[in-house]
N, C-alpha and C positions, 0 to 999 in steps of 0.2 A: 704549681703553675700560676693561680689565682695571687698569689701573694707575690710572685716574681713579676707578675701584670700591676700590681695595685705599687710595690716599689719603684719601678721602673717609672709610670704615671707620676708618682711622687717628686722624683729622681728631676724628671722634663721637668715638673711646675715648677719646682726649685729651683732651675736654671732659667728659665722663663724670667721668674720674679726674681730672679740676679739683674738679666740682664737688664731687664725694665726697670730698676732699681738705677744700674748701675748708668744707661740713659741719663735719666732724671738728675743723677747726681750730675753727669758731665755737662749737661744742659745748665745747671745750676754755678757751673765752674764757669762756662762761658758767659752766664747772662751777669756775672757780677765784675765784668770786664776782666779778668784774669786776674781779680784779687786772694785769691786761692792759689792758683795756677802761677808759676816759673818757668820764663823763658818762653812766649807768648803759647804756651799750649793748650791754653783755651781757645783761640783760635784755631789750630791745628785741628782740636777736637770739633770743632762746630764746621771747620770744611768738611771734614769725613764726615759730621751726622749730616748735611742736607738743610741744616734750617732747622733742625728740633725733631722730635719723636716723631715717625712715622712718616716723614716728609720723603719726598725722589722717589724714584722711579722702586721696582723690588730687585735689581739689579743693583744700584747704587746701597740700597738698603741692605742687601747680601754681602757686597764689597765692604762698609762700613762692619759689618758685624766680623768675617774674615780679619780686617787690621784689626780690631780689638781683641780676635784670639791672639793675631800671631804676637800685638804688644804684650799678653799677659800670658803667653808662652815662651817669652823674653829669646825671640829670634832677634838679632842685628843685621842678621847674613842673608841675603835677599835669595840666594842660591839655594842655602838649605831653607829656607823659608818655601819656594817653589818647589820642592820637593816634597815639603809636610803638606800643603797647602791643598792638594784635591783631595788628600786622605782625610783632614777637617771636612773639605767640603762634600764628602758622599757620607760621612758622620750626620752632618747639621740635615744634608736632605734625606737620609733614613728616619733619623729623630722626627723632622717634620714630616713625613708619612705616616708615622707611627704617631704620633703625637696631633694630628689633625683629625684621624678617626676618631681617637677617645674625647675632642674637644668637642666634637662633631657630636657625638652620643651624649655629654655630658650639657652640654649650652643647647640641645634642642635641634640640633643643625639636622635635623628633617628638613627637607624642604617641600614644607604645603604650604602650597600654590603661590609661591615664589616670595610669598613673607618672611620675615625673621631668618630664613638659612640661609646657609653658607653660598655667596654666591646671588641671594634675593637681594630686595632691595633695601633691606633693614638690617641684612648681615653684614657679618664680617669674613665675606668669600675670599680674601686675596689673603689671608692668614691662616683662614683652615684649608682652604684647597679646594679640589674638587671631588667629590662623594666616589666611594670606587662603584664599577658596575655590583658588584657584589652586593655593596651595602646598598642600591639605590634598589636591587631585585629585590633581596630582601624586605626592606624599605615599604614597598609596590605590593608585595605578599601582604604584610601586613597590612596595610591600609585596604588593601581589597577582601581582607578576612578568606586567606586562601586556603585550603585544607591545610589541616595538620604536618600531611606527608611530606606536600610541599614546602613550606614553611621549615620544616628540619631540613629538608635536603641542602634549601637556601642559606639556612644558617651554617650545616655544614662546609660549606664553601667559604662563608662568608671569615669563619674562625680559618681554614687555612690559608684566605687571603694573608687574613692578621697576621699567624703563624708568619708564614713566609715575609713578611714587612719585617718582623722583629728579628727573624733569625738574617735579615740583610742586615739590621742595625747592628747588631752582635757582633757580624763578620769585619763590619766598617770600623767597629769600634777596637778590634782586638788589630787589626791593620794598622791604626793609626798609635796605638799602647806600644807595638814591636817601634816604631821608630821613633818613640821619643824617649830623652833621658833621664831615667828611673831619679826618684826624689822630689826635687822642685818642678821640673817640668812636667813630670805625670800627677805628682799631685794640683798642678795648676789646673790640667785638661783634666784631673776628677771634680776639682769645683766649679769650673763650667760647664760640666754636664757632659762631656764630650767622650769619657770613658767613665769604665764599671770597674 
């Protein structure tokens, strides 16, 4: 299970660092006036981003990120596109449930006394999300050096939060594998992270 936890983590940051990646390159297509880019789609690409990395609303930025699956899940068909298209999108928000806690655990995203976490004034709240009750109990046990007892009990919960977060991604993921077309298209949605 630890190794199925540690791959999965892997799995996310590798698609993370695609995406961020692949950002920067489109950003890089647009700023050199479409000297790379045929048939003005460096533009194209700079109306979907918003103005560069991390710009518009997380609505806009969700929208952006959706046309960049469904282009490199090579849809034409606007129809079966809206068909595949909330199967992606309950994929991308399992993953970022799942992938907020452990960014949360690993970058520090405690949040004392509203510095540096997720959501303070020196984080990066609108990307990790918000702390679940779980982990902020938890959280609260510890920092108040709570008995032992308590402190397992909280964790207990706190791991079948987890549980349950990963086994919706799971279910999300194995929904969205049945309706796409085995080869190019499934191996597209495994290099973006989107399936296992």
């Amino acid at each position: 299970m630890k190794l199925n936890r540690i791959i999965t983590l892997c799995a996310m940051a590798a698609a993370l660092s695609l995406s961020v990646s692949s950002l920067f390159a489109q950003d890089n297509g647009a700023n050199n006036n479409g000297a790379q880019d045929n048939g003005g789609q460096a533009g194209q690409r700079r109306n979907r981003q918003g103005g560069g990395f991390g710009g518009g609303d997380p609505a806009q930025r969700q929208q952006q990120r959706l046309d960049r699956v469904k282009d490199q899940l090579g849809f034409t068909n606007d129809t079966d596109w809206e068909a595949v298209k909330p199967l992606v999108q309950k994929v991308q928000d399992a993953q970022r449930d799942v992938f907020a806690a452990q960014m949360r655990a690993i970058f520090g995203g405690r949040n004392r006394g509203g510095q540096g976490g997720p959501g303070g004034p020196g984080g990066p709240g609108g990307m990790m999300g918000q702390s679940s009750p779980e982990q902020e109990a938890l959280q609260k046990a510890i920092d108040d050096d709570a008995p032992k007892a308590q402190i397992k009990d909280l964790l207990t919960k706190y791991k079948a939060a987890q549980k349950a977060k990963q086994a919706k991604l799971e279910a999300a993921q194995a929904d969205l594998k049945a309706v796409l077309a085995p080869g190019k298209q499934e191996a597209e949605a495994y290099l973006l992270g989107l399936v296992n």
